[in-house]
Backbone bond lengths (Angstrom), bond angles and torsions (degrees), N, CA, C in turn:
res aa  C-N    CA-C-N  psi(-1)  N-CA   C-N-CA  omega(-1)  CA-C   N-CA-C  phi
1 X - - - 1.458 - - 1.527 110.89 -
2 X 1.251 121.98 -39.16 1.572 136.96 -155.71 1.865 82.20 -82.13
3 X 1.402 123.30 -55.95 1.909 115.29 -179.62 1.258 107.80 -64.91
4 X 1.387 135.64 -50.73 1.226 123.50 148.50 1.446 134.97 -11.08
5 X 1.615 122.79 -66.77 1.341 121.13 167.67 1.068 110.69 -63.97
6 X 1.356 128.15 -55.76 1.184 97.50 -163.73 1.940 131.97 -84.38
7 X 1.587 93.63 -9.19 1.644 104.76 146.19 1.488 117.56 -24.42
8 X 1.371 94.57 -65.40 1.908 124.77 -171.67 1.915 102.15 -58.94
9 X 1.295 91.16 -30.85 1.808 87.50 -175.49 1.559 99.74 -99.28
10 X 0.785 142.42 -16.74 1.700 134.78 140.59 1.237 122.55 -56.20
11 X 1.202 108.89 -33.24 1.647 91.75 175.17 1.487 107.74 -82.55
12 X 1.704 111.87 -43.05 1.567 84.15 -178.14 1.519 128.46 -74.60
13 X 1.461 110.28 -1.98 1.292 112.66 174.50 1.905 124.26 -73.63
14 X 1.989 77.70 -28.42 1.742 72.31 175.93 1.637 99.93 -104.95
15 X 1.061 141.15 57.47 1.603 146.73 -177.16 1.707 84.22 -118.25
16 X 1.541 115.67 -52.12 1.524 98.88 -167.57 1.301 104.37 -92.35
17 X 1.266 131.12 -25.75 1.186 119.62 -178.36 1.876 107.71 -51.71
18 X 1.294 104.10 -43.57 2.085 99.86 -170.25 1.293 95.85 -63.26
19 X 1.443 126.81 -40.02 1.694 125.48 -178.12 1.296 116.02 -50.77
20 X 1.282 114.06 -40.03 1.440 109.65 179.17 2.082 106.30 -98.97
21 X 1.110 87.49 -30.73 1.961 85.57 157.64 1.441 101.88 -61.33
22 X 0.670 145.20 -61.22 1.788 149.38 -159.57 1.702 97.58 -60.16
23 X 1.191 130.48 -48.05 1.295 144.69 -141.40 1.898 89.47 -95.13
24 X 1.338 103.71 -48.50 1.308 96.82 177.60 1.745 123.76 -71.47
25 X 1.517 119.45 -51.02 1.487 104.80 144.68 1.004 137.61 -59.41
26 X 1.305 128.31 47.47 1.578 125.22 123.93 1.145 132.75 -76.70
27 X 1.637 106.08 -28.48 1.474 138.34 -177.81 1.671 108.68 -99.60
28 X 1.650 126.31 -37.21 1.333 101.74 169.08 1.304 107.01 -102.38
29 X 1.615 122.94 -149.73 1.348 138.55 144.89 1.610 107.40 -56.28
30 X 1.304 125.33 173.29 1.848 131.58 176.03 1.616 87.29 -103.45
31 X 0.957 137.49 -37.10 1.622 123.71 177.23 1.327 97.49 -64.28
32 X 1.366 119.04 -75.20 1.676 98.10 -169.01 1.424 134.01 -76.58
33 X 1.811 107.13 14.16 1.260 96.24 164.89 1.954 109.79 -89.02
34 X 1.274 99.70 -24.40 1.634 99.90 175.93 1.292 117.00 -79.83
35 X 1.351 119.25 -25.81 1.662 122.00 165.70 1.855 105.93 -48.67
36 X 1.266 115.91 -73.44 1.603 126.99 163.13 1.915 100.93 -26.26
37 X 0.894 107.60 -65.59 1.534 97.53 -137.77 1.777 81.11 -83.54
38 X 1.450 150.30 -35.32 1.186 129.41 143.70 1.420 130.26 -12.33
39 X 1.420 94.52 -46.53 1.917 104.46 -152.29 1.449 87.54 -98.07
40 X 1.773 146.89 -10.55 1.123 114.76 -161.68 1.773 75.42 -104.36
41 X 1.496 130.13 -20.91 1.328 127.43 -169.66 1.772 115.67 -69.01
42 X 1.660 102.32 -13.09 1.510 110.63 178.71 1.676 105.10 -49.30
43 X 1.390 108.52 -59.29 1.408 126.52 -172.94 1.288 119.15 -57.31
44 X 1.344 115.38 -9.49 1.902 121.63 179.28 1.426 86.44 -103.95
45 X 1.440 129.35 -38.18 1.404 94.86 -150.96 1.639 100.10 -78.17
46 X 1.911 120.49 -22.23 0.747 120.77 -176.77 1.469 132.90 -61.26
47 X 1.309 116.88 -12.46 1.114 143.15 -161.31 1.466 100.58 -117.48
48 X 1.355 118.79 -12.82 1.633 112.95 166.22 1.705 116.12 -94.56
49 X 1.413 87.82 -4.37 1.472 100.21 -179.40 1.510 120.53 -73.72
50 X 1.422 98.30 -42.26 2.025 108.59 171.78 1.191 89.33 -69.45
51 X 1.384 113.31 -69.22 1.985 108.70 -162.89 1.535 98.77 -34.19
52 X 1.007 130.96 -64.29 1.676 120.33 -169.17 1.523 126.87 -75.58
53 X 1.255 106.21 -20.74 1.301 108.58 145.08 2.068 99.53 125.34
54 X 1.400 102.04 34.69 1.572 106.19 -165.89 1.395 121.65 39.07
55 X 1.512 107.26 -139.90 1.463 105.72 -157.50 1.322 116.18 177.95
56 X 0.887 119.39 -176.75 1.982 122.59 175.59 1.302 117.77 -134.86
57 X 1.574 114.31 85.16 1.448 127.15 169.87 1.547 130.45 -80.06
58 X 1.512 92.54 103.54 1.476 93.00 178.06 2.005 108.18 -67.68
59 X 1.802 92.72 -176.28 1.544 100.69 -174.33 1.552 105.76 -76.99
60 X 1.533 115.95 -17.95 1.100 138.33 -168.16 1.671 84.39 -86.23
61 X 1.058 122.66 -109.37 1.595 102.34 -179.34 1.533 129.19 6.33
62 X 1.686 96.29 -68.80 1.426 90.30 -156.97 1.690 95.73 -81.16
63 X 1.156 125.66 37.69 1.604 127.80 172.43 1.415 104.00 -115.12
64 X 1.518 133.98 -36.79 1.313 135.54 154.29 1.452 114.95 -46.10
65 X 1.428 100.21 -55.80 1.598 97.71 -176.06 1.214 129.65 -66.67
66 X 1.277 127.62 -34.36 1.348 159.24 146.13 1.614 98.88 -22.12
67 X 1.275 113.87 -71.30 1.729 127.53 -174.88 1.714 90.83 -53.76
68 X 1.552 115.06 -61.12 1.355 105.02 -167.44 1.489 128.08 -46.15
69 X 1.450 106.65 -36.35 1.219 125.15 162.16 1.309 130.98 -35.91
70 X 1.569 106.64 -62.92 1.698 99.29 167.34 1.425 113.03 -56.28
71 X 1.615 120.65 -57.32 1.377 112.70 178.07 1.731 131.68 -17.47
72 X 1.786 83.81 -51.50 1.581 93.29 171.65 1.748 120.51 -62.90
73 X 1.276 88.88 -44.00 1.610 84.78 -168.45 1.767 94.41 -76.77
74 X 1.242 132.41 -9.37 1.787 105.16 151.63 1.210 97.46 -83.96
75 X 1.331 156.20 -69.59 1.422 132.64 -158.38 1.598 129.11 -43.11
76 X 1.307 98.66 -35.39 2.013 121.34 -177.23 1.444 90.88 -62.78
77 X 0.895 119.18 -77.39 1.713 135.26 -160.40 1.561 99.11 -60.68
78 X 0.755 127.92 -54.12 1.777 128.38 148.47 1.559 119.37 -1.79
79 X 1.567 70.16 -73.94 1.586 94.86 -153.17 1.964 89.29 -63.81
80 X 1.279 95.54 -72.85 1.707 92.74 -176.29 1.665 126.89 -21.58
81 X 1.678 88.29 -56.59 1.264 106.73 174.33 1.858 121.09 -28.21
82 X 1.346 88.25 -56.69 1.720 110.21 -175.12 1.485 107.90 -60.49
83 X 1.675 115.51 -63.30 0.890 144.33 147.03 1.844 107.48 0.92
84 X 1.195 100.45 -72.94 1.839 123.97 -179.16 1.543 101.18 -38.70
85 X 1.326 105.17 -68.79 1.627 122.86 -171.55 1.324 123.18 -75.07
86 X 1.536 109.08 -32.82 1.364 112.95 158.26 1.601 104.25 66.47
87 X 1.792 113.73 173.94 1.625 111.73 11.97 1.381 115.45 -74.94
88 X 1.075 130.29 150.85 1.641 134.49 155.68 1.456 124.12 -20.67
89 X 1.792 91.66 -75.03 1.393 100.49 172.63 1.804 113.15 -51.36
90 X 1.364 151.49 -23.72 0.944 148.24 130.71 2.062 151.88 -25.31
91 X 1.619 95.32 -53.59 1.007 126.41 173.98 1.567 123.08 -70.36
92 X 1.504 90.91 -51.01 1.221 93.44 -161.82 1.851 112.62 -91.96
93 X 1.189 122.38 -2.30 1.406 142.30 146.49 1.662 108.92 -57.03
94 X 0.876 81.19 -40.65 2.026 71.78 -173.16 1.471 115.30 -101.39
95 X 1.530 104.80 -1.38 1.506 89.27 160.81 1.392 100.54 -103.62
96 X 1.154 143.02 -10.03 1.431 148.23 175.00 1.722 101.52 -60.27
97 X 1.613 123.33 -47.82 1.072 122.28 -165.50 1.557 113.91 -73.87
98 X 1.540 100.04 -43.84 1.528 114.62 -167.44 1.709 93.12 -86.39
99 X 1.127 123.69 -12.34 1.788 121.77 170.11 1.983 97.69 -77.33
100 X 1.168 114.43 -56.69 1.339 114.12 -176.48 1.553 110.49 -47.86
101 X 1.756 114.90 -47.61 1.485 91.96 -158.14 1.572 108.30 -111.83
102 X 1.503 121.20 35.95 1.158 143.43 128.50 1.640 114.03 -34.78
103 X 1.149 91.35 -73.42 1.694 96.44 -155.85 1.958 96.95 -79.34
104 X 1.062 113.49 -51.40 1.871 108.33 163.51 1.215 110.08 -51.33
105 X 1.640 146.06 -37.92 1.422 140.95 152.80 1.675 102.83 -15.77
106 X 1.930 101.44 -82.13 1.548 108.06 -178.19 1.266 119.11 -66.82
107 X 1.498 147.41 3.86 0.914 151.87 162.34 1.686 103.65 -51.99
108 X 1.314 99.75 -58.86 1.480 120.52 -159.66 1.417 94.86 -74.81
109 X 1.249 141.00 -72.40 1.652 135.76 141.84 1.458 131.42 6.88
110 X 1.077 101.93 -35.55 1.600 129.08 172.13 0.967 126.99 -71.91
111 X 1.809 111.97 -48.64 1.336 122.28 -168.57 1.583 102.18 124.41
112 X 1.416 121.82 -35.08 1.836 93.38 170.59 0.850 102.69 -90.51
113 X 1.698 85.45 143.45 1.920 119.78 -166.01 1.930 98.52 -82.68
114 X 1.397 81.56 151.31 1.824 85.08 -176.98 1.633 104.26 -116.06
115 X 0.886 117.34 153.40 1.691 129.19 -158.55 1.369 96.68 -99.91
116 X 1.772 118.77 157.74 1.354 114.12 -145.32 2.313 97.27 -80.95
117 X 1.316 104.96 -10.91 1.353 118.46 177.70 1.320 109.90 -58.68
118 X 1.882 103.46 -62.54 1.825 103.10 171.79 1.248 115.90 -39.72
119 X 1.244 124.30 -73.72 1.557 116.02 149.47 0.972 123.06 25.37
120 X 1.423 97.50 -104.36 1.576 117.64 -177.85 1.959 115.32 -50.31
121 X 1.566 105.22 -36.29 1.366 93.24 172.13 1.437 125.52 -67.28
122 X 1.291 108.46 -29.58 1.267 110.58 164.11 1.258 156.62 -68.44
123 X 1.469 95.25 -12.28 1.853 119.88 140.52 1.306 105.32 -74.58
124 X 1.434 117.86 -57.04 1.350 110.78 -166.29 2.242 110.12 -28.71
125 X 1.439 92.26 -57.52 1.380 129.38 -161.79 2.103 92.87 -38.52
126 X 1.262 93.84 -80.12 1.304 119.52 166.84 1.328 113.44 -34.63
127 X 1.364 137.43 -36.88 1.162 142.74 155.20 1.498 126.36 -49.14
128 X 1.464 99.64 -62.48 1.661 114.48 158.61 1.375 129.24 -16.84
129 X 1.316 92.47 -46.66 2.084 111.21 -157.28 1.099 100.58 -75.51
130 X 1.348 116.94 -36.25 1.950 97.77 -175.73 1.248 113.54 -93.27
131 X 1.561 127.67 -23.25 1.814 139.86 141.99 1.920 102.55 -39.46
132 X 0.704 116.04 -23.31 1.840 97.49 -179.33 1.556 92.52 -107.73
133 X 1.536 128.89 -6.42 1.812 124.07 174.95 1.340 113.02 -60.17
134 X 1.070 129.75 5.09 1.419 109.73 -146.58 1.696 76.13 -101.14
135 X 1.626 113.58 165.32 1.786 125.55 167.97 1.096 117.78 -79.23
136 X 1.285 140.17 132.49 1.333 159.16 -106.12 1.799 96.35 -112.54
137 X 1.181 124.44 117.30 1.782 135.12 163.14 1.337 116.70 -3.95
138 X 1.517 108.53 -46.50 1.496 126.94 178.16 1.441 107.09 -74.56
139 X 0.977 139.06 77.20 1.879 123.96 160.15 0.793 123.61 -65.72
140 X 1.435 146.52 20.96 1.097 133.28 -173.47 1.801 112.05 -116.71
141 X 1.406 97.71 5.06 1.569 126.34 -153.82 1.613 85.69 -100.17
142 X 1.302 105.51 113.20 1.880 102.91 169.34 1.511 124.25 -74.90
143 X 1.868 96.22 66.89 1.658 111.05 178.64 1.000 100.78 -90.34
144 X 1.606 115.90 151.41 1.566 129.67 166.45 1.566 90.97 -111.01
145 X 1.005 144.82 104.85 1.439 143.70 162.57 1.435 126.27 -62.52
146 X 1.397 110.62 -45.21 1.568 132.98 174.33 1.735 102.33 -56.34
147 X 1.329 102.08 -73.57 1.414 117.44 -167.42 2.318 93.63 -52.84
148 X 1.108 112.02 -58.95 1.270 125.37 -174.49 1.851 105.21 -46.32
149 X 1.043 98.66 -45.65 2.173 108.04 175.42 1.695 89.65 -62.00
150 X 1.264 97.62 -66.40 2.047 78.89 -155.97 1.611 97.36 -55.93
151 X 1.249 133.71 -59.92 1.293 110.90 178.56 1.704 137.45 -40.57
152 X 0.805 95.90 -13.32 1.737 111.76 -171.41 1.597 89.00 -105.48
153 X 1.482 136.28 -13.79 1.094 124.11 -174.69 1.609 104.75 -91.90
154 X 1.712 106.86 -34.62 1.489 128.35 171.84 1.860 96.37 -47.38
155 X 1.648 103.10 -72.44 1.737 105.88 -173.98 1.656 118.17 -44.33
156 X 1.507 120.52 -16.52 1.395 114.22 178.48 0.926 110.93 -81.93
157 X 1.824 119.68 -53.86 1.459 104.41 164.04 1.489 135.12 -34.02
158 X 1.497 112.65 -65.72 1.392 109.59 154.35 1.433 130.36 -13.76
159 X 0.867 101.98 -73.57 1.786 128.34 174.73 1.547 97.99 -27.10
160 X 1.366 96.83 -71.77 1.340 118.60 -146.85 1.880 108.03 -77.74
161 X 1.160 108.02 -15.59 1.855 113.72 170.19 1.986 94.83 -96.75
162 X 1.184 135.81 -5.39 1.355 116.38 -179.30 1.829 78.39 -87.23
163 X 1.195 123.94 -39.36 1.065 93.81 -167.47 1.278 127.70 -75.16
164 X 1.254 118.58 -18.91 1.294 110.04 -172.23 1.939 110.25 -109.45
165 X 1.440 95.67 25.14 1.259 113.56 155.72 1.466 121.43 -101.85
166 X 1.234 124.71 -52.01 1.398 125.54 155.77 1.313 132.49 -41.13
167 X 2.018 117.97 -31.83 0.857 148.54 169.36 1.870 106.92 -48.97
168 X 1.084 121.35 -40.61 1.332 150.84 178.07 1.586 114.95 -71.97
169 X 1.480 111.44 -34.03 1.684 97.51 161.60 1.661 121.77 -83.80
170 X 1.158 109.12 125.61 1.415 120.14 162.88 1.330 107.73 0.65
171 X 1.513 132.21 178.53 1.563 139.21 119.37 1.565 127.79 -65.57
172 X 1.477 97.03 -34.21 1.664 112.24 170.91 1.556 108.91 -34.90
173 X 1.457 124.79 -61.16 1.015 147.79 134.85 1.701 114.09 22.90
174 X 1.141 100.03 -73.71 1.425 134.83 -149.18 1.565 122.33 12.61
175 X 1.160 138.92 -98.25 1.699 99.25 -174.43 1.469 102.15 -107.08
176 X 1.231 134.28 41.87 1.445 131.42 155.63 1.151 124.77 -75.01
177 X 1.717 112.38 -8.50 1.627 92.28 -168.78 1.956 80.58 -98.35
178 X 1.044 127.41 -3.71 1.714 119.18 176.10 1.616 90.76 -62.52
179 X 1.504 132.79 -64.75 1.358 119.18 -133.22 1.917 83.96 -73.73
180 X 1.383 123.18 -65.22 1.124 110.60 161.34 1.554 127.76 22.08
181 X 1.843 92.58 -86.84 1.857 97.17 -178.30 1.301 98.27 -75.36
182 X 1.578 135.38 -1.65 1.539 96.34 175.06 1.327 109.96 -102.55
183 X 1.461 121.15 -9.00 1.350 112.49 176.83 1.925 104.03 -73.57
184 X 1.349 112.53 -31.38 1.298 109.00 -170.76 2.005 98.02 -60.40
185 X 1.671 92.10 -60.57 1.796 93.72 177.46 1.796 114.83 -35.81
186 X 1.401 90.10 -62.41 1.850 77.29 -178.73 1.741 110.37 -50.41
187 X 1.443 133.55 -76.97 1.583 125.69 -171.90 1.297 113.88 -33.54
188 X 1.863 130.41 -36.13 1.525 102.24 165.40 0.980 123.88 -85.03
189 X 1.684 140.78 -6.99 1.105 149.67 -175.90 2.044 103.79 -77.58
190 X 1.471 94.65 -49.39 1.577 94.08 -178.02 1.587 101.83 -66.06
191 X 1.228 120.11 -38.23 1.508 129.76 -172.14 1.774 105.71 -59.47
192 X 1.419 115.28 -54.03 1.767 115.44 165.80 1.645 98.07 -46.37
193 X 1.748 105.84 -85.27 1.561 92.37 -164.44 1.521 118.65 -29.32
194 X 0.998 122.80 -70.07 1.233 121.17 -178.81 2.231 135.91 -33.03
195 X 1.765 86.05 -22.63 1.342 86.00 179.09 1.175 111.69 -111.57
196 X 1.862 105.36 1.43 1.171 105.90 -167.65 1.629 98.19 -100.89
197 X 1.501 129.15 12.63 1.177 134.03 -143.31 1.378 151.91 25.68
198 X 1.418 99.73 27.12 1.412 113.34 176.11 1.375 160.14 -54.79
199 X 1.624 86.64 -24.17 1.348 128.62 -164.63 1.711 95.29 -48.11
200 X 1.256 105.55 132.99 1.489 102.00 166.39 1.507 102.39 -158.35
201 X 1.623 127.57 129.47 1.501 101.03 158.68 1.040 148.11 -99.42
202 X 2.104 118.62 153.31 1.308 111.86 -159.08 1.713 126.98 -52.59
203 X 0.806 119.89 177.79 1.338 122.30 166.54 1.881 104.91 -124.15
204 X 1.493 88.00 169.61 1.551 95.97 -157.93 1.827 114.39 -58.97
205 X 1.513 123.92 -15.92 1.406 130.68 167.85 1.787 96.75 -74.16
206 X 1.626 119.11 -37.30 1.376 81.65 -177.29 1.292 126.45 -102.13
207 X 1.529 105.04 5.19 1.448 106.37 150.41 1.660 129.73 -49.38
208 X 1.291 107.65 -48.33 1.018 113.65 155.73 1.658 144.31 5.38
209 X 1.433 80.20 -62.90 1.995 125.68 -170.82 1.264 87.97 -95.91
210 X 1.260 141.44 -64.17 1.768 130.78 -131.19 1.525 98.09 -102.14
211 X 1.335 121.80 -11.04 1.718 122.91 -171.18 1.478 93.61 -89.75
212 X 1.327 116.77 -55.22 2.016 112.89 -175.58 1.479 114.89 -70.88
213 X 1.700 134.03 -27.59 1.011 151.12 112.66 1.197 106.06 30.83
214 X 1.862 97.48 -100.86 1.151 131.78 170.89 1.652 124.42 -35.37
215 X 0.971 105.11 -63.98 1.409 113.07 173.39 1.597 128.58 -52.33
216 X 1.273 108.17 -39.43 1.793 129.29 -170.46 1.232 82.58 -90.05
217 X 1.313 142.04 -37.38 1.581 111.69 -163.41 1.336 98.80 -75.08
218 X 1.273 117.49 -44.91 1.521 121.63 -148.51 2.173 97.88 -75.58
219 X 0.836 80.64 -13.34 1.446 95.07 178.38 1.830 115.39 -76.19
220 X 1.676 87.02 -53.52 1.466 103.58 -175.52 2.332 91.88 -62.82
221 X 1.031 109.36 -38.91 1.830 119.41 -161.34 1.640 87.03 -57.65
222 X 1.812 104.17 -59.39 1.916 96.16 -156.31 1.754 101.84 -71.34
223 X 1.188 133.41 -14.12 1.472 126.42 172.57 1.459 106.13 -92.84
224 X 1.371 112.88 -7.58 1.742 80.64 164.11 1.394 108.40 -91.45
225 X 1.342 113.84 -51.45 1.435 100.31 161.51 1.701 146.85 -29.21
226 X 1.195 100.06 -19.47 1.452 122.75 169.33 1.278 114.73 -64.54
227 X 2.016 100.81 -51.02 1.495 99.41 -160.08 1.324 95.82 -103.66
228 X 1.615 135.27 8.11 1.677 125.59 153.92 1.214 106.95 -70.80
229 X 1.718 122.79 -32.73 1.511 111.54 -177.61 1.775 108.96 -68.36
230 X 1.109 122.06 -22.97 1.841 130.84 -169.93 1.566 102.94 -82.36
231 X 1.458 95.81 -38.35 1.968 106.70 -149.78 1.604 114.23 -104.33
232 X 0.977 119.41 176.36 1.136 141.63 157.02 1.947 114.21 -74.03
233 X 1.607 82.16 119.34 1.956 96.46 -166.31 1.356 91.14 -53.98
234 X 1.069 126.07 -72.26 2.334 134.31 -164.71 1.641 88.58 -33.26
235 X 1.008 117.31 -63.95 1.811 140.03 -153.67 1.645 86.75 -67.51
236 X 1.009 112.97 -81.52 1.536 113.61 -162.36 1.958 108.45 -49.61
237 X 1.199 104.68 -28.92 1.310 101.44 -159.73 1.502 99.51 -77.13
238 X 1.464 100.00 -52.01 1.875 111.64 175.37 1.705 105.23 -51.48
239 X 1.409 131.44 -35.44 1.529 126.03 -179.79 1.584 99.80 -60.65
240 X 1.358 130.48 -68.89 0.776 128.78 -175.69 1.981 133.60 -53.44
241 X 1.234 96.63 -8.31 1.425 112.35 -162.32 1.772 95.77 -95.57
242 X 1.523 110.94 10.05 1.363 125.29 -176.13 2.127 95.95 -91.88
243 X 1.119 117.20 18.85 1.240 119.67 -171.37 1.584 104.37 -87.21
244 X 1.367 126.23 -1.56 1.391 102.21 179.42 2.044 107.93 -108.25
245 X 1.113 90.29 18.91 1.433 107.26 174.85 1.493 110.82 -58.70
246 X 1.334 94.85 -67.06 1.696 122.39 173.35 1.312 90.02 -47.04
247 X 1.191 133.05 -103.81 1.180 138.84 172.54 1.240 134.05 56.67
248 X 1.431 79.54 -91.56 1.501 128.01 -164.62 1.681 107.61 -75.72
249 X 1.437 105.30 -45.66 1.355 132.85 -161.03 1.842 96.00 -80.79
250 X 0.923 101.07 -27.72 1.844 97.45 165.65 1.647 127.42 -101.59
251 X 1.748 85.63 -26.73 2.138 88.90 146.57 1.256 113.79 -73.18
252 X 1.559 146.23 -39.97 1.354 119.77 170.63 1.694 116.32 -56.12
253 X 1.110 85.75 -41.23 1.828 95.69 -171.66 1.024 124.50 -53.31
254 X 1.538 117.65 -40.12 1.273 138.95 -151.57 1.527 104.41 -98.35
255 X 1.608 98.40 -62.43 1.606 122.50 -159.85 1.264 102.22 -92.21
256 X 1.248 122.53 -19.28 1.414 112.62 -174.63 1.270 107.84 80.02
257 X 1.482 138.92 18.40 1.238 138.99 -156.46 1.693 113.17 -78.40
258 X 0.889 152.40 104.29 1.651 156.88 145.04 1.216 135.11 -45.84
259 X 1.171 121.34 129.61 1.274 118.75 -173.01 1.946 108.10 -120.50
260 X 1.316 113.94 151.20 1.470 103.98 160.41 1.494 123.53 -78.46
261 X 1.223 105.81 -179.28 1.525 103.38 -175.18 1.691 123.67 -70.71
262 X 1.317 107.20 -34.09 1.117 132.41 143.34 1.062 113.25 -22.12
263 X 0.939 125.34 -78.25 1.708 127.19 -165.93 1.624 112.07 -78.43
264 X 1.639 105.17 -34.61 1.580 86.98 154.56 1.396 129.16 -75.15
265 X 1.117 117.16 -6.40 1.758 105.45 142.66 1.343 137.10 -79.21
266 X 1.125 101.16 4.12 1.370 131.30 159.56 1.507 126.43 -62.45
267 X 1.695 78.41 -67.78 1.646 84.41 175.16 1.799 118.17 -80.83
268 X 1.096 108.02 -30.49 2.001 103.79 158.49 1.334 90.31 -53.98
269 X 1.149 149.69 -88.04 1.418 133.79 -112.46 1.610 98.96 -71.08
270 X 2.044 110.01 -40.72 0.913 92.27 177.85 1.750 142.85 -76.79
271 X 1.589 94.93 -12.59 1.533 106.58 157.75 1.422 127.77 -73.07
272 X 1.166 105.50 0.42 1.605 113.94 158.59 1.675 129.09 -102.59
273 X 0.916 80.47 0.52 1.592 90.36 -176.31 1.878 108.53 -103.46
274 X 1.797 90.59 -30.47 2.031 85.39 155.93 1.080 112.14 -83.56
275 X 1.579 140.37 -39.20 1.086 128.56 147.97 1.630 125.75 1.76
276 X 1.295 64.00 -81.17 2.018 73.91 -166.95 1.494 121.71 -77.88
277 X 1.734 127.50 -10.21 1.272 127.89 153.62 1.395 112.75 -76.27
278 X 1.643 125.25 3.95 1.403 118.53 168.43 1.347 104.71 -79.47
């Protein structure tokens, strides 16, 4: 129950964090808004590290975590990316789905057995993705939807190897191998911006965005890690993959964002398909 919640409090922590990541690449580059919101999340996770009471990181650890790290920083930058171009309500479902059944893939690879339901969610899932393709009610909205799915399909992968790289440090550990992948995530993320010439600095509205960002992710990173060290990897990964809920629910709110009907069968099918790999 205790990996469970706090699964549940990672996802909603990182549901708003991409909303306001999303909101800010419009206005920066997607590398340097995930470089930022990495680098301000170093300082939470570090600070969740005394609160919980540290840990004992081997070199072997911090070489998993390290790897997990880049993963993230392709999944983050991904994800934003998609995020950017939208729609939301679109994007961010399908990297949630194809992030979830990544890590239940290697579950099953592993040796835990998956029940004939996971299964089925996992067609279900796959089903979903081309039900949420369709272009968004609003036309007048300069979405690329197509281009926005494969990227968000790129961010699940991502997603979905930090997790089952992190998955791989001990508890002994305890939240050192997070600051780890995020210091590794930020150096390739600052390392793209930089070659990609992006670099620009924020101004005080997009501080705004990249400081709460920052904070909720790194927040949402050390509680999932918490509840992979308590939980079950398939289980924990699918709880957490409940992050585009939030999401979404502050792109309607916010953005006014619309969807067709279509795609809200989209989005049931794809909330049934974590459903049912839980």
């Amino acid at each position: 129950m205790t990996a469970s919640l706090l699964a549940l409090t990672a996802a909603a922590s990182a549901g708003v964090a991409d909303f306001l990541a999303a909101r800010a690449a419009r206005r920066l580059a997607v590398t340097l808004v995930a470089a930022w919101a990495q680098t301000v999340g170093i300082a939470v996770c570090v600070l969740a590290c005394f609160v919980t009471g540290g840990g004992d990181l081997s070199l072997r650890d911090a070489g998993m975590a390290a790897l997990a790290g880049v993963a993230m920083a392709i999944g983050i930058s991904a994800l934003y990316g998609s995020l950017a171009i939208g729609p939301i309500g679109v994007t961010a479902p399908v990297a949630a789905v194809s992030g979830a059944a990544v890590p239940v893939l290697a579950a099953a690879i592993l040796g835990e057995s998956l029940a004939r339901g996971q299964s089925y969610g996992l067609l279900l899932g796959l089903v979903a993705i081309p039900l949420l393709a369709h272009a968004p009610a609003d036309a007048s909205q300069p979405q690329r939807p197509a281009r926005g799915i494969a990227i968000a399909l790129l961010a699940g992968l991502g997603i979905g190897g930090f997790t089952i790289l992190l998955d791989v440090t001990p508890a002994a550990a305890g939240l050192w191998p997070v600051v780890v992948a995020r210091v590794a995530a930020a150096l390739v993320l600052w390392i793209t911006a930089a070659a990609g010439r992006s670099m620009r600095a924020p101004d005080r509205s997009d501080w705004a965005l990249l400081v709460p960002c920052g904070v909720l992710d790194g927040l949402a990173v050390a509680a999932f890690l918490l509840a992979l060290h308590g939980g079950n990897l398939a289980i924990v990964a699918v709880l957490a993959a409940f992050y585009p809920a939030a999401t979404i629910a502050l792109a309607m709110l916010i953005d006014r964002e619309r969807l067709r009907p279509i795609q809200w069968a989209g989005l049931l099918a794809a909330a049934a398909a974590i459903a049912m790999i839980i």
